[in-house]
C-alpha positions in Angstrom: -118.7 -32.4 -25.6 -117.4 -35.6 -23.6 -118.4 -38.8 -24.4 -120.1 -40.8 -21.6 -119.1 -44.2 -20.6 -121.9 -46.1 -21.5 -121.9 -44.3 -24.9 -118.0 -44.8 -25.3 -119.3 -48.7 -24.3 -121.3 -48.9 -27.3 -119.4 -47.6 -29.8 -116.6 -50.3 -28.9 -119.2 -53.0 -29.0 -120.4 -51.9 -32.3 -116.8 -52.0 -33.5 -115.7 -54.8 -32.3 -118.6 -56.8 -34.0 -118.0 -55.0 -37.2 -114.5 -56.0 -37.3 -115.2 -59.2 -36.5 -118.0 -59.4 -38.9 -115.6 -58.0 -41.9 -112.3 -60.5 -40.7 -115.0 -63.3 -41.4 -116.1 -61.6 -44.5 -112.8 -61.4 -45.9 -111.7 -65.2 -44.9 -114.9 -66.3 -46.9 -114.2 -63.9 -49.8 -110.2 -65.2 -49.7 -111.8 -68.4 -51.0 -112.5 -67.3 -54.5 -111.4 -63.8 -54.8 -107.6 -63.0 -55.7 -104.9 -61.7 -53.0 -104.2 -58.9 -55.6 -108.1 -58.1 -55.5 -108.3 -57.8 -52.1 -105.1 -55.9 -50.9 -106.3 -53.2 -53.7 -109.8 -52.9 -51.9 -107.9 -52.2 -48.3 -105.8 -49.9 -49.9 -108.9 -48.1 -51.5 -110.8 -48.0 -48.5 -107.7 -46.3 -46.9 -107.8 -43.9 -49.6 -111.5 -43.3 -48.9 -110.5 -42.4 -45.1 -107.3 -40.3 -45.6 -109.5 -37.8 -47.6 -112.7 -38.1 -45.4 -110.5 -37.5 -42.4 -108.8 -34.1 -42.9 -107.7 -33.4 -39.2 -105.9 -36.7 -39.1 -104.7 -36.9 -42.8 -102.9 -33.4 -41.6 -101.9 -34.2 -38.2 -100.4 -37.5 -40.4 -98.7 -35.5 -43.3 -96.5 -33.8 -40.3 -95.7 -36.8 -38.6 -94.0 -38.1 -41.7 -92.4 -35.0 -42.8 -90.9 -34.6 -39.2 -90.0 -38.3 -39.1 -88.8 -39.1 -42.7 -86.7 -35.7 -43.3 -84.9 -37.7 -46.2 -88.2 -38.0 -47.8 -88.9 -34.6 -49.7 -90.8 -35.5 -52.5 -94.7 -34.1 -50.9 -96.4 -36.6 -53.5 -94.0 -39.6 -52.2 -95.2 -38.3 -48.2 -98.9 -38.4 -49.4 -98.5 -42.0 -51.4 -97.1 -43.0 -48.1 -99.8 -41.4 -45.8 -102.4 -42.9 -47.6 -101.4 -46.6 -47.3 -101.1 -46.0 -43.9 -104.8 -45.0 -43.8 -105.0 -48.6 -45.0 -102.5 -50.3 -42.9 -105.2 -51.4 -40.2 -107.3 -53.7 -42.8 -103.8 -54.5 -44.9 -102.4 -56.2 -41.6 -105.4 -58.1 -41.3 -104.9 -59.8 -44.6 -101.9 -61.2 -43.6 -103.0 -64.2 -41.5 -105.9 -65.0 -44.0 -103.6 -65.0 -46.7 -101.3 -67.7 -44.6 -104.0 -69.6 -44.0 -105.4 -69.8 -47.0 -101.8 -69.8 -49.5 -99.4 -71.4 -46.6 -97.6 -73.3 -49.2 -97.1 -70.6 -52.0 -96.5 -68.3 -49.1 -93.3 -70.7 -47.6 -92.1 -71.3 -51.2 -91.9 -67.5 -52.4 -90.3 -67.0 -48.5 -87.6 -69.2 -49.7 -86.5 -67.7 -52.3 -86.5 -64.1 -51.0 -84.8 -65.0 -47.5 -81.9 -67.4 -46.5 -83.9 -69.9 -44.2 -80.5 -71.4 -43.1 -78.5 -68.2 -42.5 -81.3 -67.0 -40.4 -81.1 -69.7 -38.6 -77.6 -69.8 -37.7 -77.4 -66.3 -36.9 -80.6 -67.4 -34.0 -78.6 -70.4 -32.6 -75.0 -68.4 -32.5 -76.9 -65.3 -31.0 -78.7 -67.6 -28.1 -75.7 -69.6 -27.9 -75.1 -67.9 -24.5 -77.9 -70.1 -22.8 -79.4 -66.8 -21.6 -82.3 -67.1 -23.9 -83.0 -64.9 -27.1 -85.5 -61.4 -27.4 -86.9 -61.1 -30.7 -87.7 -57.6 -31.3 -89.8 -56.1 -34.1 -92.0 -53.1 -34.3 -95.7 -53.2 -35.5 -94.4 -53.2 -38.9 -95.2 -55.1 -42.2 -96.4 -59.1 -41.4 -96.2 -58.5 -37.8 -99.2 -60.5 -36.8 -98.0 -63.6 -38.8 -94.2 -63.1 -38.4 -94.1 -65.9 -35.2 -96.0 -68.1 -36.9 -93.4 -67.9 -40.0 -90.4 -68.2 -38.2 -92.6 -71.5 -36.2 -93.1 -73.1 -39.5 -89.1 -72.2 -40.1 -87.8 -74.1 -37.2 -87.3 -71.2 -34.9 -90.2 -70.8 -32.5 -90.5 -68.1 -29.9 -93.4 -66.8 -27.8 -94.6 -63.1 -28.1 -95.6 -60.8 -25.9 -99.1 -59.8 -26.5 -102.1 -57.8 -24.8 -104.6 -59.8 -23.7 -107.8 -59.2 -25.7 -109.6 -58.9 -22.9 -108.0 -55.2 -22.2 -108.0 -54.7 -25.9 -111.0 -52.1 -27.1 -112.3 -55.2 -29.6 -111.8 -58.1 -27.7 -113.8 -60.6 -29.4 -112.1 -59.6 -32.9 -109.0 -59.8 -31.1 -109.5 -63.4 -29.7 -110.3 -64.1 -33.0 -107.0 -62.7 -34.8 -104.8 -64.2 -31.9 -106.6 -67.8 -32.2 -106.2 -67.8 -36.5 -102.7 -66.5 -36.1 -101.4 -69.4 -33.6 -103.0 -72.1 -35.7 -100.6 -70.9 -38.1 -98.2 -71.6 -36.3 -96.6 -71.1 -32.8 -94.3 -72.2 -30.1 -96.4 -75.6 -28.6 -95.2 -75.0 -25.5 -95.7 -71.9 -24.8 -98.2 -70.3 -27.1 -98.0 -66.6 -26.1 -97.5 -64.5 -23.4 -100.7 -62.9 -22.2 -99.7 -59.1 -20.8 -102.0 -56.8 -19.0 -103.4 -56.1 -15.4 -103.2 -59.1 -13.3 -101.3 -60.9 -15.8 -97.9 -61.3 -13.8 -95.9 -61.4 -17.0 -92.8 -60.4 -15.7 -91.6 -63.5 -14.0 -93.3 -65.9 -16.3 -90.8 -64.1 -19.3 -88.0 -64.2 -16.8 -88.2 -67.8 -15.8 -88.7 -68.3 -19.5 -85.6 -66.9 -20.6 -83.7 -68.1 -17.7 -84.4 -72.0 -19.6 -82.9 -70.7 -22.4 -86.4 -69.9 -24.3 -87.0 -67.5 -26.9 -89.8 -64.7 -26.5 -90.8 -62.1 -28.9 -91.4 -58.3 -28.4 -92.1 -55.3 -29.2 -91.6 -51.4 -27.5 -94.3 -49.2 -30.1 -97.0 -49.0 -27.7 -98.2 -46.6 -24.9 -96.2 -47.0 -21.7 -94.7 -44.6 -18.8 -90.9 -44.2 -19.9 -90.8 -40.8 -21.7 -88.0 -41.3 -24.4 -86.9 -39.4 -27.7 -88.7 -40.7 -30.5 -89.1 -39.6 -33.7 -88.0 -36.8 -32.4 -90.1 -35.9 -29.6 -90.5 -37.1 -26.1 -92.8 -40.3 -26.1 -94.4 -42.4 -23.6 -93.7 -46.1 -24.9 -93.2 -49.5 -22.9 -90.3 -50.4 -21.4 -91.0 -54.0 -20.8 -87.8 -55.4 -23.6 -85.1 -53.3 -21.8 -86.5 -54.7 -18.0 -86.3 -58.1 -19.7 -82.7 -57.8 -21.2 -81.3 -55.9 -18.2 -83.0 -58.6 -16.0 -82.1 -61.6 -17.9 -78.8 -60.9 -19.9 -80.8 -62.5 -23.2 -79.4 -60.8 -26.1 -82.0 -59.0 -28.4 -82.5 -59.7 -31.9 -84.3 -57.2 -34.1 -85.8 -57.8 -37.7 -89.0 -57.8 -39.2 -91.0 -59.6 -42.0 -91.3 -57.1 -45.1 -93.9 -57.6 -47.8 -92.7 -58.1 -51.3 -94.7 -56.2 -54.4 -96.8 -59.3 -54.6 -99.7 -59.8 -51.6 -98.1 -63.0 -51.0 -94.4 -62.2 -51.1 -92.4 -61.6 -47.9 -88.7 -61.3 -46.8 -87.3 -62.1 -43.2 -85.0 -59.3 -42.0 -82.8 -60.3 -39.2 -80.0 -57.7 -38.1 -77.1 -58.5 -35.6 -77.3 -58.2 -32.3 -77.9 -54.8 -30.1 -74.4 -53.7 -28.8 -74.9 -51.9 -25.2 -72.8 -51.1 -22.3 -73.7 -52.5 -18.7 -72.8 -50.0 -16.5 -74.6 -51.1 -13.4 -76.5 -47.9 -12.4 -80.0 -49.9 -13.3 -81.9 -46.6 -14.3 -79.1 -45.8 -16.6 -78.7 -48.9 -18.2 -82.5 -49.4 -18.8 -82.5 -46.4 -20.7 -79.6 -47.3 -22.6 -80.9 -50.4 -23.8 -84.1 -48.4 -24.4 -82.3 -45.9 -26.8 -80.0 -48.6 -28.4 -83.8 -50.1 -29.4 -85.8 -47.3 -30.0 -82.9 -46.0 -32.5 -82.9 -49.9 -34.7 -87.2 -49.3 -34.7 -86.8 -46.2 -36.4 -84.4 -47.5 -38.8 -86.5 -50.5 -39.6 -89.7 -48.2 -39.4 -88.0 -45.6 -42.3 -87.7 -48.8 -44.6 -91.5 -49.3 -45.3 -93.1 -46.6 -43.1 -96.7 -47.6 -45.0 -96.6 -50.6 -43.3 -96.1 -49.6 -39.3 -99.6 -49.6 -38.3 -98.7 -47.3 -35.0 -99.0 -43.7 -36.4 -101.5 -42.3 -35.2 -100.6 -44.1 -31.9 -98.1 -41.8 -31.6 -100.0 -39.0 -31.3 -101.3 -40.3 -28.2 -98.1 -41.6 -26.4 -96.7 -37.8 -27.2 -99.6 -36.9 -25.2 -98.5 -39.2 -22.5 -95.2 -37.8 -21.9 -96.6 -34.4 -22.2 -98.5 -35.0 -19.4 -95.8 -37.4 -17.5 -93.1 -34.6 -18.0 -95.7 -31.8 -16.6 -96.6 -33.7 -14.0 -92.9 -34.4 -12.9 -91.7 -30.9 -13.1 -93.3 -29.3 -10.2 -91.1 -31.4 -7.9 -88.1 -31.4 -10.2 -88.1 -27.8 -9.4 
């Protein structure tokens, strides 16, 4: 049976004000209890949900086995599935545990990563004057990983939905206001995207001045692409910008160490494309060249990308796009 609007309107405003309600539970209990204690309790409660939720723990299981063939070790696949049940709340620790540990989260940072290698690879890769696109799935510290490379000397300015157009806006707000506290580029904060939002020429005129903006493509768009294997309706937004702007595009991502407040900056070199001029050619190329480095970094800690079971959905959308294409194709 469908679910009517102003019943699907409640049961976003009812989560929404339990999320917020638990983030301000957990930023008071982050006062006295340990990191350790509380990263066991979101993994638990994922636990909890991949065995209430059989349709999606299956639906899940597939996923990984179709997208981690190297994996074949079933317990290793359900180990993995079930910390992804509990990737939601894990990613939410993240800023509280900057907030609260900033300086024991900086010290352990610095021994795990080479601050200064990371940050000559940023100034040689933007020495072009065309700007720099960080680039970064949803994957592992991805909600505090501006406000670490801020606090490193190399600010940028994500791209990020406004929470307006978000299902849980006010916990949203919330998250986006902690997480640039912690750090962020003064001058320009963050790049709201969304309808009205005219993004596109605020990014470009921000990378024409030589600025740095971060990025991501693992969310629903209208560009069907292979990923994972299957066609997949994902945003196209960091291949419009490079093609647009020339910026080169940086990928890496912050991994979490064994310890809650252990991570590791991953920076890889450059993507390498060919410009060819044909525009829709060279969009998808850039496309590929990225979607192909977020599946790499995504098969090095595949508990921590919290977009699984978004890709159920964005196969949906390119089911749909594709069907809807193909009576004129013919």
């Amino acid at each position: 049976m469908a679910v009517s609007k102003k019943a699907r309107f409640f049961l976003f405003g009812v989560m929404d004000y339990s999320f917020q309600a638990l983030f301000d539970f957990i930023r008071f209990l982050a006062r006295f209890v340990p990191p350790r204690v509380l990263v066991a309790t979101a993994y638990g409660i994922g636990y909890v949900m991949y065995y209430i939720r059989m349709e999606s723990r299956q639906w899940l299981l597939d996923a990984l086995r179709e997208a981690l063939p190297e994996i074949s070790d079933e317990r290793q696949l359900k180990k993995i599935a079930r910390k992804v049940f509990s990737a939601p709340l894990r990613s939410m620790l993240d800023p509280i545990f900057l907030e609260r540990y900033s300086e024991r989260v900086e010290e352990t940072l610095r021994k795990t990563t080479d601050v200064d290698e990371i940050a000559r690879k940023v100034r040689e890769t933007e020495a072009g004057g065309k700007g720099l696109i960080f680039f970064s799935p949803h994957l592992g510290g991805i909600s505090i990983v501006h406000a670490i490379s801020a606090r490193f000397g190399n600010p940028y300015t994500p791209l990020v939905r406004h929470p307006d157009y978000t299902p849980v806006p006010r916990y949203v707000w919330k998250l986006a206001l902690l997480a640039q506290s912690l750090g962020c580029d003064p001058e320009e904060p963050a790049f709201f995207t969304g309808p009205g939002s005219n993004v596109v020429p605020k990014v470009l005129e921000h990378l024409k001045k030589g600025k740095r903006v971060g990025i991501t493509f693992d969310m629903m768009g209208s560009t069907v692409v292979d990923f994972f294997g299957r066609p997949t309706a994902i945003a196209s937004g960091i291949a419009l910008f490079a093609l647009e702007s020339g910026a080169p595009i940086l990928p890496g991502y912050l991994a979490r160490g064994k310890d809650p407040l252990t991570y590791r900056l991953y920076l890889c070199e450059p993507l390498q494309y060919e410009i060819t001029g044909d525009r829709e050619a060279d969009m998808r190329n850039i496309l590929n060249k990225v979607i192909e480095k977020g599946e790499e970094m995504i098969r090095k800690a595949p508990e921590d990308w919290i977009s699984w079971f978004g890709l159920r959905q964005w196969r949906e959308r390119a089911k749909k796009i594709l069907e809807e294409k193909s009576p004129s194709d013919g």
